[in-house]
C-alpha positions in Angstrom: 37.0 67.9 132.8 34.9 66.8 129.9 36.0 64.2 126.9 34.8 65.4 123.8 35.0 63.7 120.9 35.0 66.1 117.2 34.8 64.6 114.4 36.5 66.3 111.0 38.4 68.6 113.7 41.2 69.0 111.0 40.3 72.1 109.0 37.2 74.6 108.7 34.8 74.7 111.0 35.9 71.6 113.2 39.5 73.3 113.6 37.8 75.9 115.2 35.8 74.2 117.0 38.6 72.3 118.5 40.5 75.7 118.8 37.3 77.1 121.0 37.1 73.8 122.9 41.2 73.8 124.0 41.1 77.5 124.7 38.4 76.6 127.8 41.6 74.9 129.4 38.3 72.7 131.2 38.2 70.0 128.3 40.0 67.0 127.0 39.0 67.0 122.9 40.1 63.8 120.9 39.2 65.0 117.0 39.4 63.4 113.5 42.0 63.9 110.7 44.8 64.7 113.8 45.6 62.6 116.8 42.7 60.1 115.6 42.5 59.5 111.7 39.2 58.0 110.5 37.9 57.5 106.9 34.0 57.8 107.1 34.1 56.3 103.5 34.6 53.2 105.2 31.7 51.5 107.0 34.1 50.0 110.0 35.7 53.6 110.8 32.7 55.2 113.1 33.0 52.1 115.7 37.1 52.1 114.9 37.0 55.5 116.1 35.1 55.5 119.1 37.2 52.0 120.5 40.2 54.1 119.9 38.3 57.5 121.3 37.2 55.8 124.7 40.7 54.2 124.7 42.5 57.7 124.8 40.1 59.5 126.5 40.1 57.2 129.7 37.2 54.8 128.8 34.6 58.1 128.9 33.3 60.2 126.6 31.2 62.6 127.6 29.7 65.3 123.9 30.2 63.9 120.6 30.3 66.9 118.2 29.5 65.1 114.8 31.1 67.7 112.2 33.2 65.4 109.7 31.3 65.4 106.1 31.9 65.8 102.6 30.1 68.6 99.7 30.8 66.9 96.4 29.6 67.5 93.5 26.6 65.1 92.1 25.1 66.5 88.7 22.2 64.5 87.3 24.0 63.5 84.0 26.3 61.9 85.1 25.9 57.8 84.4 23.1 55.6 86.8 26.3 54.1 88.6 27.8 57.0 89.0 25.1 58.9 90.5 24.1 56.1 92.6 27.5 55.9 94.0 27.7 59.8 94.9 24.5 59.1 96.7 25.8 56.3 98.6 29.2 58.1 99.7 27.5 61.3 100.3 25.1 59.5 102.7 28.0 57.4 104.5 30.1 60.0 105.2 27.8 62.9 106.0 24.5 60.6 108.1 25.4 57.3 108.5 28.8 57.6 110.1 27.5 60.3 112.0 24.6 57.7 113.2 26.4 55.3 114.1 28.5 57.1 116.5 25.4 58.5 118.3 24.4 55.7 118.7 27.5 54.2 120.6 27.5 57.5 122.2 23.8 56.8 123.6 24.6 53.2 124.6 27.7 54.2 126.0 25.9 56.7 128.5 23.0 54.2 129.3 25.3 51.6 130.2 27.3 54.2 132.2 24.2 55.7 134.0 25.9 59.3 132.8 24.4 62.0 131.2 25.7 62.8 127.3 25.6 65.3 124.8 25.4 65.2 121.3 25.7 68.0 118.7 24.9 67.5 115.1 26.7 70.1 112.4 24.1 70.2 109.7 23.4 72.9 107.2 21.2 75.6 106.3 20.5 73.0 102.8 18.7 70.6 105.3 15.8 73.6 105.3 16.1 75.5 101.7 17.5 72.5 99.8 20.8 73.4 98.0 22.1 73.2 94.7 20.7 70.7 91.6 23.6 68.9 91.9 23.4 68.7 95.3 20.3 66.3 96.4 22.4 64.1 98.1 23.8 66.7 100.2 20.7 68.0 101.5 19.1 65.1 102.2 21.9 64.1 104.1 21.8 67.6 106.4 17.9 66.5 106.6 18.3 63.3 108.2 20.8 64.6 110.0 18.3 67.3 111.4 15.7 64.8 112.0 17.8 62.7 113.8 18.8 65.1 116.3 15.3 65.6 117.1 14.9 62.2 117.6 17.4 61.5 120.0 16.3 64.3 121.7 12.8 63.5 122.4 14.0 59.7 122.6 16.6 60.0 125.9 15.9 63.3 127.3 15.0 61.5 130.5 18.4 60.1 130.3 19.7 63.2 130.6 21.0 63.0 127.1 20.7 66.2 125.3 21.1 66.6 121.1 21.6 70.0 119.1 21.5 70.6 115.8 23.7 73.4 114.1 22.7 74.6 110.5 25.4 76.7 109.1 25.0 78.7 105.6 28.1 79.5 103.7 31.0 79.6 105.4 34.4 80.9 104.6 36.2 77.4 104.9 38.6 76.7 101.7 35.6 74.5 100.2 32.8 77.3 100.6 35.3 79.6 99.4 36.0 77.4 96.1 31.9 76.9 95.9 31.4 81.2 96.3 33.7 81.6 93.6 32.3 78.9 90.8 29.0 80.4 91.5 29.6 84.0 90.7 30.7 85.0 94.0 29.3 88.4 94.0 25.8 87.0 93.2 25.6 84.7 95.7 26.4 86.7 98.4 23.5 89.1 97.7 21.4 86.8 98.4 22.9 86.6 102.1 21.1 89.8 104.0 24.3 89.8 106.3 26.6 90.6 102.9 29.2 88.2 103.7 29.4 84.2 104.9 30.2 83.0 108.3 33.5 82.8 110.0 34.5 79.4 111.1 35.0 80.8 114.7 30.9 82.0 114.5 29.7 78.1 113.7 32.6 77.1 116.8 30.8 79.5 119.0 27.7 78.0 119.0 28.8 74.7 118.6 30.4 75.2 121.9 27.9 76.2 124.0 25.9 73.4 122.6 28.7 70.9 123.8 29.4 72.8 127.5 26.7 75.1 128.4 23.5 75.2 126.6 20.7 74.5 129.2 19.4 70.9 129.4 15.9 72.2 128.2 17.3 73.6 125.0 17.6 69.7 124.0 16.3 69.2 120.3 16.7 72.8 119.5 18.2 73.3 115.9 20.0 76.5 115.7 21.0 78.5 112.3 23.9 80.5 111.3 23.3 81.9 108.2 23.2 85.7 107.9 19.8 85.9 107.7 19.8 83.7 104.2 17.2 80.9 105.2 14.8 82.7 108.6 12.3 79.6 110.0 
């Protein structure tokens, strides 16, 4: 049985992932915002979590699935300190947090001598960029891109595999607020597929990543974005 830990497994795309995960009957999955709470704002919470993670989960984790993250609004008017703090939230929450747990992840599976398996859920704004008053956000899904390829070329002989996911749109409550305020009908023409993902379409891929993707697909960053942003 594998120990998975999800992070924002609460709503969206991480409930569905969690959903996908408990439907293989194979997998014990410890998530975020349910059984184990954690506020990313807060620069203790990411080694909180994994203490009380390896705590219920046996004292092994085998896949972290980094998913939690925020999409806030940051426009470039607002005040220096205001702007700066967006930045600095935006960052936490979405790369740092998300960094530090990989990397108790990767010490945990050195010091164990196990293999591990990290998958990163980034965006399709860590390629195309997003929104003007989203720079924050992007850059976040950028570094969080970059670092999955990092860890990947750094511990593949470890046999510690990272994956990267890059959804577009997709119809969680927030994208559906965010489709809406920008003209809805405008913006999905600009999505070849005519429509956003479905939570369960990010899950399904974010499964594989987590279970069965081949060890030699390590690094690979993967998009689901109906065709909106092609590399």
């Amino acid at each position: 049985m594998a120990h998975i830990l999800l992070t924002g497994g609460s709503r969206g795309i991480g409930a569905a992932i969690a959903d996908r995960l408990r439907d293989a009957h194979t997998l014990a999955v410890q998530s975020t915002g349910g059984d184990l709470p954690a506020d990313f704002a807060d620069p203790a919470a990411p080694a909180d979590l994994w203490r009380r993670a390896l705590d219920r989960l046996d004292g092994r984790i085998d896949v972290l699935i980094n998913n939690a993250g925020v999409f806030e609004a940051n426009p470039i008017d607002q005040s220096d300190d205001d702007w700066v703090a967006g930045w600095e939230r935006t960052l936490r929450i979405n790369l740092t947090a998300a960094a530090e747990l990989s990397r108790l992840g990767v010490r945990h599976w050195q010091e164990q001598g196990l293999p591990g398996r990290i998958v990163n859920i980034a965006s399709r704004a860590a390629h195309r960029g997003d929104s003007p008053a989203h720079w924050h956000y992007a850059a976040a899904k950028g570094g969080m891109v970059a670092m999955t390829k990092t860890i990947a070329r750094a511990y593949a002989r470890d046999r510690i595999l990272a994956f990267a996911i890059c959804p577009g749109f997709t119809m969680t409550g927030m994208a559906e607020d965010y489709v809406a305020s920008r003209g809805g009908d405008k913006l999905l023409a600009d999505i070849p597929l005519g429509r956003v993902a479905m939570p369960d379409e990010v899950a399904v891929m974010a499964a594989f990543c987590a279970t069965d993707a081949p060890e030699s697909m390590t690094g690979a960053v993967l998009d689901v974005n109906g065709a909106s942003y092609v590399r």
